[in-house]
N, C-alpha and C positions, 0 to 999 in steps of 0.2 A: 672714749676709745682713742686710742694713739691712730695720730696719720701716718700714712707712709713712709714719708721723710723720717721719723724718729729714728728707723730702725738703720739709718745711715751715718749717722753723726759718726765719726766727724766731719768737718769740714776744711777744707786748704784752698784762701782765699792768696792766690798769685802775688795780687800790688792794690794796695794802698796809699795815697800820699799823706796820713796822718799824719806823721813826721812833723808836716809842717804847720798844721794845726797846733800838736804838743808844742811846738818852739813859739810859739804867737801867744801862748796864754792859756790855752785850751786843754781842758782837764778830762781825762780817760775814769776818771769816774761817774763821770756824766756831763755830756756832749753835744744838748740835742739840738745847736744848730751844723755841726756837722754828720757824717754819715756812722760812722766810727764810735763805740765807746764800750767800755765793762759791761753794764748791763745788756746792751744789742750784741754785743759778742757772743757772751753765754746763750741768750735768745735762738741766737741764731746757729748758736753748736760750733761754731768757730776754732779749731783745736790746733789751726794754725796760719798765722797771718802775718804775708809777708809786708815787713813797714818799707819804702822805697825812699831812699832819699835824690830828692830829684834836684836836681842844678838849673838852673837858666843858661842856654848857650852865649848870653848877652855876657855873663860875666867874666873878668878878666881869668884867664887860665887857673894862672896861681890861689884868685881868689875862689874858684869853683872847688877846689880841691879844698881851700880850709875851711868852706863852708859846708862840706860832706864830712869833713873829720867831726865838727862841730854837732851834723846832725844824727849824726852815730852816737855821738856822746848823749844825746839827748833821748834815742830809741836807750841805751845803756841805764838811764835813770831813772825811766819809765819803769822800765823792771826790776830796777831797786824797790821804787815807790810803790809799788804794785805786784809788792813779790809774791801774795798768797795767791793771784789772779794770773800772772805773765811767767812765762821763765823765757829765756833768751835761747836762742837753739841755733845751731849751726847742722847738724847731722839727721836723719832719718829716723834712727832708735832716740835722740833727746827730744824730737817731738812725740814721739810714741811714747817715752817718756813723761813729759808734759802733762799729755792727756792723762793717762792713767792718775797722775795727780792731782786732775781735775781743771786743771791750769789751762790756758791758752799758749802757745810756745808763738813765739816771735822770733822773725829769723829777718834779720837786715838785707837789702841791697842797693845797691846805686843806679841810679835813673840820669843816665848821658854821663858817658865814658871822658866829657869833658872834666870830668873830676879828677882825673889822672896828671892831668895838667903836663901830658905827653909825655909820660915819665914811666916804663914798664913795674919801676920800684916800688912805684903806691900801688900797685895791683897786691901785692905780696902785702902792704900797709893792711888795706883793706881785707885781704881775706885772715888774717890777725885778729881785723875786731869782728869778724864774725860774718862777712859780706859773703851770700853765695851765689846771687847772680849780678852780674851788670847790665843794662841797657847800652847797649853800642853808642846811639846819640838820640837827640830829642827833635825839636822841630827847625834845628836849623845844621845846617853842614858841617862839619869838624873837619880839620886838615887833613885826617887820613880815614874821613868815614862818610858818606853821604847821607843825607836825611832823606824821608820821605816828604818832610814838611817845605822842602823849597822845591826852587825849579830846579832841574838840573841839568848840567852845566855839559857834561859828558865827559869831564875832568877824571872823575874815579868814583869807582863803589869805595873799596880799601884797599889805601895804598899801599906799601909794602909795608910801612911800620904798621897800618892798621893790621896787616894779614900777622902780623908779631904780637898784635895786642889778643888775637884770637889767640893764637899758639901759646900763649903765657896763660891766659886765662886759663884754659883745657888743662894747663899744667898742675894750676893751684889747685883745680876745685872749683874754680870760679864762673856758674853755667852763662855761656854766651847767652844776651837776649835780644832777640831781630825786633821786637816790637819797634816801632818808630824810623826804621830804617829806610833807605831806598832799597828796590828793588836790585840795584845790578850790586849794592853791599850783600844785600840776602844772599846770592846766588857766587859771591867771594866768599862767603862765610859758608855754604856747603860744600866750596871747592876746598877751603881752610880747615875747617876745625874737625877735631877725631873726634870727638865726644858728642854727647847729643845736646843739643840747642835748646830753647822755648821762644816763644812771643808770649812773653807773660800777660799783655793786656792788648789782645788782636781778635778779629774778627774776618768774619767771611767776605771777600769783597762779592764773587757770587750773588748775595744777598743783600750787599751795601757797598753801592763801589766808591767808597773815601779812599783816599791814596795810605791810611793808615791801615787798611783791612789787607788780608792776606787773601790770593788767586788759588784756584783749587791746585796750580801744580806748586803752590809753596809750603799750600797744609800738605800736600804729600811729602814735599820734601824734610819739613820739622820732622813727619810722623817717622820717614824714613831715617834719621837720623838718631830716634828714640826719646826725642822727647818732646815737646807736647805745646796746646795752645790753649792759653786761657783766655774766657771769655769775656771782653769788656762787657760791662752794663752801661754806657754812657747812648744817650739815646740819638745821639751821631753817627753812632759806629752801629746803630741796628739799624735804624728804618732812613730806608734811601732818601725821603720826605724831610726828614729833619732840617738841615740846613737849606734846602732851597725854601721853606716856611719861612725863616730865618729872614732870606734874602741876605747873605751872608753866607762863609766859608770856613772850613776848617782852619787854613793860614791865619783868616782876619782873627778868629776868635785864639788861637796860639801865639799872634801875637798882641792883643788885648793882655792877655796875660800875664807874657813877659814883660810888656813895659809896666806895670800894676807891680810883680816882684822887683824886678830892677830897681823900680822909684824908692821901695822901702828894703832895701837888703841890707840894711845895719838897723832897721827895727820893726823886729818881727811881726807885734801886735799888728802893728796900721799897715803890713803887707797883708796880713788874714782877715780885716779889714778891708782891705782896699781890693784882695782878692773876692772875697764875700760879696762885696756891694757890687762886682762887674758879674757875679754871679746872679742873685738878685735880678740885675737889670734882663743879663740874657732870659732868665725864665721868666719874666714880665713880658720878656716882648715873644717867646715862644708859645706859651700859653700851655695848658696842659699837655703833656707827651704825648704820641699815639705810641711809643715804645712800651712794652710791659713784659709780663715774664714771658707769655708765649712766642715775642720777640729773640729773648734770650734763649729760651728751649729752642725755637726757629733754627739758629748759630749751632745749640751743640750738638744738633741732630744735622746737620749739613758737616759738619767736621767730622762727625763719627763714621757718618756713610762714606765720606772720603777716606778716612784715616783709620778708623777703628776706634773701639770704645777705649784703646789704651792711650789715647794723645790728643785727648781736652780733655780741658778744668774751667775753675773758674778764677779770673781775673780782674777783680769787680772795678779799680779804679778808681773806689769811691775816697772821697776827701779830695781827687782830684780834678773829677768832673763837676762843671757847673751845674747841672742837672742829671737825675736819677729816674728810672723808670717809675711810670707810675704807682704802681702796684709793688715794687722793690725798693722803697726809699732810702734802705740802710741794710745792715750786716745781720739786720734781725731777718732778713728774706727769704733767706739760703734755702730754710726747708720750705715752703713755699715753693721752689725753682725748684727744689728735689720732688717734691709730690706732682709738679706737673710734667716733670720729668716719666714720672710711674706711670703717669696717665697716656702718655704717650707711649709706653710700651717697656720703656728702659726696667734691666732686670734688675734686681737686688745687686747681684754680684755689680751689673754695669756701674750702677746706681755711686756702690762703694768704690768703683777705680777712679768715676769721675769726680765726685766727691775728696777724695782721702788719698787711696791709692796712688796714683799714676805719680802725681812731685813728687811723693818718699821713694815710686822707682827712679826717676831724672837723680835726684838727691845722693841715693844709692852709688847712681853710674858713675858719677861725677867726682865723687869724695874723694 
């Protein structure tokens, strides 16, 4: 008998960091030491998956930006390689599209606005090859953007050229993304931008208070803005427990990271490598998660009750997190999270805006 979940498919996963995977060696025909690949996609009903390509704020301006042209290039030949399974999608109706082909649609974006390399002219670069949202910054400060990942300074959320990087973006097409931000940029970025926003890979601080997780009045304000928040899987960002198990932080392990990418960013392999084994280590010393799907169900039912069933999704983050819910280890999960979703009350109709729905409405607004 069919579960629940079937009668939902499709599915619209926010951010992945595949990307970086594919450029290390790593083959989307089959993938299974990371989270991501052909076969767990279709699994999992997948009908559209945003690839991120994310920067390091360590590296030099100019070199951040030619290493997102590069990994653009790289989501671009994936769906060469991969044409009967991927098709590349920038718009609403080509992922609807997609599906009906049976296809997965992929749709690129940039993860830290350091890629710009200060320059409003690579926004317009970017939304060319297909870029439809950006991440403002990552875990460290940009000149005209603040992070959530450091301390702050009391310097600026966004400066004025930051409040111009919004204003352009809104222009293109190109959906603003709060994830990772500081708090007093979020709250520049409501007072800035006309269009509606996302935290593509955010959670409920409410429920888990990491300086990465959003406060009940900022899901109100994405929701109020129209557009919406997806839900990390990373079992940091669910269960409060997580990192003080650890004995450790969110900084230390952001920047574990960064210096692991930095050390190898002219070769790819022994960065996915070198990223892998600091992976590895942390879930050695974490030991099995207590996060699981009713963790994740926890998140989209504290957003919804806030915000309404029109502004969460899901944002799984997988390829970029060192560790994955127990019970979620990959993209094969979704309907899983959708069935406990049912179980918990969520209607059909809910089921399909959190699922499917709600990015082709953002996608829509924005275009």
């Amino acid at each position: 008998m069919p579960t629940q979940s079937n009668r939902f498919w499709p599915v619209c996963d926010l951010h992945c960091d595949t990307v970086l995977e594919l450029q290390g060696g790593a083959d989307l025909a089959g993938n299974p030491d990371g989270h991501v690949d052909l076969p767990r996609l279709r699994k999992g009903q997948v009908g559209l998956q945003v690839f991120a390509c994310f920067l390091p704020s360590g590296l030099p301006a100019a070199r951040a930006h030619e290493e997102a042209t590069r990994l653009l290039d790289v989501i671009h030949e994936q769906c060469r390689i991969h044409a009967a399974d991927l098709r590349l999608v920038t718009t609403a109706d080509e992922a609807e599209r997609a599906v009906a082909s049976g296809a997965t649609g992929v749709l690129p974006a940039i993860e830290n606005g350091h890629a710009i390399d200060g320059d409003l002219g690579n926004l317009e670069a970017f939304r060319r090859r297909g870029v439809r949202y950006m991440t403002l910054t990552h875990a460290r400060h940009l000149p005209w953007a603040a992070s959530s990942g450091e301390e702050w300074t009391g310097a600026h959320g966004l400066t004025a050229f930051g409040e111009d990087v919004v204003r352009e973006m809104d222009r293109l097409g190109i959906i603003v993304d709060v994830s990772h931000v500081h708090e007093r940029t979020f709250w520049d970025v409501v007072r800035v931008a006309r269009r509606p926003f996302i935290a593509s890979h955010s959670n409920a601080a409410a429920l888990c208070g990491v300086p990465r997780n959003l406060t009940d009045d900022q899901i109100r304000a994405v929701a109020d803005s129209g557009g919406l928040i997806g839900v990390n899987f990373f079992p940091g960002f669910l269960d409060p427990g997580y990192f003080p198990s650890l004995g450790s932080s969110l900084s230390d392990l952001f920047e574990a990271l960064e210096r692991a990418e930095l050390a190898y960013v002219d070769d790819p392999p022994r960065k996915m490598a070198a990223v892998r084994s600091l992976s590895a280590s942390m879930r050695e010393r974490a030991g099995e998660p207590k996060a699981d799907i009713e963790m994740i169900v926890d998140h989209v039912e504290h957003i919804t009750c806030l915000a309404g069933e029109d502004h969460v999704g899901f944002g799984s983050d997988f390829d970029g997190i060192p560790q994955a819910p127990r019970d979620a280890p990959d993209c094969a999960a979704f309907p899983r999270i959708l069935d406990r979703l049912a179980a918990r009350g969520f209607s059909h109709r809910s089921l399909r805006k959190i699922a499917w729905e709600n990015f082709l409405r953002v996608l829509r607004a924005t275009d």
